[in-house]
N, C-alpha and C positions, 0 to 999 in steps of 0.2 A: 591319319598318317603319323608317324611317331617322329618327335619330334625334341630336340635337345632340352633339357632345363623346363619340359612343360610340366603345367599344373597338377599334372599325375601323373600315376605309372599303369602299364595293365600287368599284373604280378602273375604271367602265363605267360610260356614260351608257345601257346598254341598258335599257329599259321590261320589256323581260322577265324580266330575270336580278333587276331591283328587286322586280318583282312572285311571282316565287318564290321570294325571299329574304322580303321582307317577309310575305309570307302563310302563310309558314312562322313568323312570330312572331319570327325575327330580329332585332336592336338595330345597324343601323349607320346610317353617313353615306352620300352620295354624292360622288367627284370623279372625273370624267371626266378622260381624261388624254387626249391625241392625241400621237400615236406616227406615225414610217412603217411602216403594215403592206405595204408592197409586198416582195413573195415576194422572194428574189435566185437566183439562175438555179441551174437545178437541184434548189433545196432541196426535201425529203422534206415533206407535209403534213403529216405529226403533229411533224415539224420545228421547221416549220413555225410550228404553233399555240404547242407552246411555247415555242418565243423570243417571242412575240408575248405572251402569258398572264403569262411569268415579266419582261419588258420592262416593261408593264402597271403589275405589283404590286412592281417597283422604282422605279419612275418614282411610283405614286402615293404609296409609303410617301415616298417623298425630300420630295415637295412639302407632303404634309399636318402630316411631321414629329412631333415628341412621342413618338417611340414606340411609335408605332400601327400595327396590323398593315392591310396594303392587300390586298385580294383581286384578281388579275386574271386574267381570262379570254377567251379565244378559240376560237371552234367555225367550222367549215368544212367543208362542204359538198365530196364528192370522188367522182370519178367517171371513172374508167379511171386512176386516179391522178392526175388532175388537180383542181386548187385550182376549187373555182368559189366566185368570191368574192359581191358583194351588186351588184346589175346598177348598171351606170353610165346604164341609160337603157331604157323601156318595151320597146323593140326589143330591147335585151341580154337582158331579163328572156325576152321571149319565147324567144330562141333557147336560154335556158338550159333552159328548162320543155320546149320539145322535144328537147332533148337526153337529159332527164330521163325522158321519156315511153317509158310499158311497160318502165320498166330497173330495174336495182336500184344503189344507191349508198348509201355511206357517210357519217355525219357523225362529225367527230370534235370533244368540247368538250375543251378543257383551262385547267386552273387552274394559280392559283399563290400563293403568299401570302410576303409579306416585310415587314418593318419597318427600321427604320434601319439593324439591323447586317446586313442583307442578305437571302439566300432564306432559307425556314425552310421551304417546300417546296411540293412541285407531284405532280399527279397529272394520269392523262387517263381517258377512256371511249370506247369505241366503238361505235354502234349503226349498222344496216342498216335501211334503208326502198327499197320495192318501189313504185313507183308505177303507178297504170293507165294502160293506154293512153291518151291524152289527142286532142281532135280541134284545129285550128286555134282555133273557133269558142270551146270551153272553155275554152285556155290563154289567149286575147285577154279575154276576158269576167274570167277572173283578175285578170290584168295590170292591168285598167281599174278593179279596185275601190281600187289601189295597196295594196293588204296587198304585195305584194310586195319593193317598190323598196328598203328599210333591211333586208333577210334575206337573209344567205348563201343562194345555192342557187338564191334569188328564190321560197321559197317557206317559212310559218312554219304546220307543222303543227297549231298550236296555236289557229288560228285557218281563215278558208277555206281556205288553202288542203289541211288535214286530207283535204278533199273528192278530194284529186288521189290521197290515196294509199291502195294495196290492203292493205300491210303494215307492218309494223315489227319488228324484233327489236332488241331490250336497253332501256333505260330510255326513258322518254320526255322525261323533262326534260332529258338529253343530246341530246335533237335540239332541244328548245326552243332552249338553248342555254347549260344550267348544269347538271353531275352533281346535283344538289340534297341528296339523302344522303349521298354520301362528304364533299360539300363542307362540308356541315353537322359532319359528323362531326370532321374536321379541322378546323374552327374550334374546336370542343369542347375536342378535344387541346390546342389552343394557348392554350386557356383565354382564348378570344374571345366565346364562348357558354357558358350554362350547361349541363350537360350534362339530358340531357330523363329525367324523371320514370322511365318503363319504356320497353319497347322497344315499346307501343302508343303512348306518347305520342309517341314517336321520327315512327313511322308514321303516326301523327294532323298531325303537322307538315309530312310529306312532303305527305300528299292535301292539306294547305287550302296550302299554296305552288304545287301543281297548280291548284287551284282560283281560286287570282287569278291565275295566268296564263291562263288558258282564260279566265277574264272579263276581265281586262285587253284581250286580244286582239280583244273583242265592244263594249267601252266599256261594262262590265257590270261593278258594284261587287260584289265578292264576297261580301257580306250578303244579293244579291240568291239565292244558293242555300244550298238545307239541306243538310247533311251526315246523313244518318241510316244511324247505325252499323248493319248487317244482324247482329246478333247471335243470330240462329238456330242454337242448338247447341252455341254458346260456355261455360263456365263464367263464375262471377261474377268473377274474378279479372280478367279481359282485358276485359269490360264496366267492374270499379270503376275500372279505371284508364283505360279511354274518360273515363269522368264528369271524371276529376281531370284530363285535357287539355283539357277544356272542350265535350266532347261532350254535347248536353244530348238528342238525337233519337235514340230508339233503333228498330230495327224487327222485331219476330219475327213468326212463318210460323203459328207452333203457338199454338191460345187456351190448353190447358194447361201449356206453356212460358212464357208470357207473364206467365201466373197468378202461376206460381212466382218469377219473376224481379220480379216487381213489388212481390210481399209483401216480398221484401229490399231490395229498391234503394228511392232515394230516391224520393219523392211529386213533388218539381220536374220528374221527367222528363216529356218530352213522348214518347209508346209510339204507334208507327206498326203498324197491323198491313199485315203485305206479303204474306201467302200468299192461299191460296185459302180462302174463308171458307163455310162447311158453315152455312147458315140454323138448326142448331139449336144451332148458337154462337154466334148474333148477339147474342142477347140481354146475354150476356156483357160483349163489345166495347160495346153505346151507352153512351154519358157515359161511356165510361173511357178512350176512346184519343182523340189527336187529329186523324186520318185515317186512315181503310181506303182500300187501295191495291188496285187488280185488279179491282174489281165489274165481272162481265160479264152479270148477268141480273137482269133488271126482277122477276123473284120476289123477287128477294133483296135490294133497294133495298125495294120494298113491305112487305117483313119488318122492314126495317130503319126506314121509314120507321113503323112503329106501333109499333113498339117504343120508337121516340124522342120520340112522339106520349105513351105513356102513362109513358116518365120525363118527361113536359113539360123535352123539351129535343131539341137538334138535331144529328145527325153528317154529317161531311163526310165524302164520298166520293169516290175519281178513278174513270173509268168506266174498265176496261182496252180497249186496242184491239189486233187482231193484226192488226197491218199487214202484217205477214210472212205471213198465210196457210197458220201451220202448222198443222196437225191436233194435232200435239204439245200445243198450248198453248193457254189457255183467250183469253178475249177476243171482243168483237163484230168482226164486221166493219168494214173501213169504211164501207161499202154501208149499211148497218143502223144506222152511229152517230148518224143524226140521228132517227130513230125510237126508239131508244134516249134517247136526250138529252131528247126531246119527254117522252116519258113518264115519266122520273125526273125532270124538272125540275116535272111536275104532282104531286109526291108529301108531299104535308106532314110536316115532320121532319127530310127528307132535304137538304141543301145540297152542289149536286154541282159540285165547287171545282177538278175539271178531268180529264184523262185522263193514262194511264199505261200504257206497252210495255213488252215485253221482245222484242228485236230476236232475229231468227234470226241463230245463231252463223257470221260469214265474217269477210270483211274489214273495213279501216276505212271504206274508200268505202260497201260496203253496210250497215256500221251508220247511218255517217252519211245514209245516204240513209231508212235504218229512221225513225231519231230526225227529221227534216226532215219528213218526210209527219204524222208526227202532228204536229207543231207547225203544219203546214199545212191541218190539219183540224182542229184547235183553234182556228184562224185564220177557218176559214170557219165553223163552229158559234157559235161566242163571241155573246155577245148584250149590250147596256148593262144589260141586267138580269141575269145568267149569264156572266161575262164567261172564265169557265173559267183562271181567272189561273193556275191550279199544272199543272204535265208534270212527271209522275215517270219519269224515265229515264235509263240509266247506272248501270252497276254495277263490280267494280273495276279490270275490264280496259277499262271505254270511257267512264269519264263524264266527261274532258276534253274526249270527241265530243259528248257529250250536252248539254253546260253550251253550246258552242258552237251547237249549233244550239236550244237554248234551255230545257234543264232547270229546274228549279225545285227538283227534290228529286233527290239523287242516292241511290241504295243500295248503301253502300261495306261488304260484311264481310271477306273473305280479306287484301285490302290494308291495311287497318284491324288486324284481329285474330289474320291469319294463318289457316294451313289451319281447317277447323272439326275436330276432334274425332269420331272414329265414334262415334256413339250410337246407340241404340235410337227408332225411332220414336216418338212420343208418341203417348195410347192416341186422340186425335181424330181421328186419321190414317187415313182409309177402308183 
């Protein structure tokens, strides 16, 4: 968050790069600096960015002065080797987006940091993105929401325009348009930041700096979603120190895992259960979690609903839907989910506080498109009495797609805590 008199500046009037700095819990200022970024003939794009990056955070350190370090940065959009810079006009944008269309290109971000007595250094990233093929109709329909017009490329994944593309390889905050880890990291070194608790809290910083930029991008205050750590499997070690980065929503799979982890951990937390829930573990789960995630069958609402009936008290439930249509995976149809809705919502006990997917594994256009149908079907169910306010969706490979088309609850473990540990099934486990 930016902050009066701090240890640095970020020398970018970018919304975006404020919004994953700041959401990452960062302490600086903002001064925008204006510079000539026009290319000089010939010059190499990662050249390019750096003189642009390292110009940036020479020019902000000079102007802000005191000895403060200036962060500056520039990403760029490249495609057959060519610079594609932020469209000078709705038409420009278009022809950049079909140029873009069905191909694969590069962005490249680069930083740079200096203070009075000069550079103190710079790094860059590279990531690749595939986009789908695009029709006239699609790429205009874009253009016209203007997410486009202030992003290299003419197009900011992080928001619609996500929707255009099939792939990505390397970081995603490099195409936002800030490394956010390394960069963080090297503020650390330079003793501009403090250095982060573990290397979960490290990771806890990365996802909610993700996190308000994917809501920056929607006009979405990032309070407006929960972060619940997926610690299915985990040891207590890389959970204690979730807590201590300020994690307070945890979620496991297993009711005997849960058990375990709950006798040790602290009573504040709020315990999400996210797997598949077996009716003669319900009992268990009422008045002790703060929402089951995944209910696909009206027996098991019914179970739940008298069991919450005779602790005179009441659990929230999301109903799962497989919009994807796999046989793999549990969930109603969509066909079925107002019939479903009907009758959990006649179930005394039961408070059913919204639905929850797990998209079939492809690209980003078809998660996105996964994640968009339920929120469209949440849209048409919702009632002024039932208004289904929570979508649990997104987990650690897509819930910047998810928060965008309208998550409420993301389920972050690998990103969060790193690989899970091989264990032994727990003995609830059919």
């Amino acid at each position: 968050m930016t902050s009066k008199n701090a240890a640095w500046v970020l020398a970018s009037g970018s919304p975006r790069r404020r919004a994953l700095l700041g959401g990452a819990g960062a302490q600086f200022d903002v001064h925008a600096v204006d510079i000539d970024e026009t290319p000089t003939a010939g010059e190499d794009p990662l050249a390019y960015t750096q003189r642009m990056a390292q110009t940036k955070a020479l020019v902000g350190a000079e102007r802000v002065g005191g000895g403060r370090l200036a962060l500056g940065s520039d990403t760029v959009v490249v495609l057959d080797d060519r610079i594609l810079g932020k469209p000078k006009s709705p038409s420009d944008a278009v022809r950049m987006l079909e140029s873009l269309s069905g191909r694969k290109h590069q962005v490249i971000s680069t930083w740079a940091m200096a203070n009075g007595n000069g550079l103190l250094g710079a790094d860059h990233r590279v990531a690749e993105v595939c986009f789908r093929a695009l029709d006239r109709e699609t790429i205009e329909a874009y253009v016209g929401t203007g997410e486009p017009m202030d992003k290299a490329g003419s197009y900011g994944i992080q928001g619609h325009g996500g929707a255009l593309v099939e792939r990505f390889e390397g970081d995603f905050s490099t195409i936002i348009g800030l490394p956010l880890g390394p960069v963080l990291a090297q503020l650390t070194t330079l003793g501009a930041e403090p250095a982060p608790a573990s290397l979960v809290a490290e990771r806890a910083a990365i996802i909610k700096g993700r996190i308000a930029a994917a809501c920056d991008g929607m006009d979405r205050r990032p309070t407006s979603v929960t972060l619940v750590g997926a610690s299915k499997a985990q040891p207590l070690g890389p959970i204690v120190d979730a807590l201590a980065a300020g994690i307070h929503d945890l979620g496991e799979s297993y009711v005997q895992e849960w058990q375990e982890k709950r006798r040790a951990l602290a009573e504040t937390l709020r315990w999400h259960f996210i797997g598949r829930l077996q009716r003669n573990k319900a009992k268990l789960l009422v008045g002790e979690v703060s929402l089951i995630h995944g209910i696909d069958s009206v027996r098991t609402i019914e179970t739940l609903g008298r069991l919450a009936r005779a602790k005179e008290t009441e659990v929230k439930v999301l109903i799962q839907v497989n919009v994807s249509g796999e046989a793999s995976k549990g969930g109603v149809s969509p066909s079925a989910l107002n019939d479903v809705l009907t009758l959990a919502r006649g179930v005394a006990g039961v408070e059913v506080d919204g639905l929850m997917t797990l998209p079939r594994p492809g690209g980003l256009a078809e998660t996105r498109s996964a994640f968009r149908r339920l929120r469209l079907l949440r849209d048409e169910y919702a009632t002024p009495e039932s208004p289904l306010p929570s979508l649990s969706m997104g987990m650690s490979g897509d819930y910047d797609a998810a928060i965008v088309e309208g998550a409420t609850h993301v389920r972050v473990g690998s990103a969060l805590f790193g690989p899970r540990p091989p264990v032994a099934a727990p003995k609830d486990v059919c």
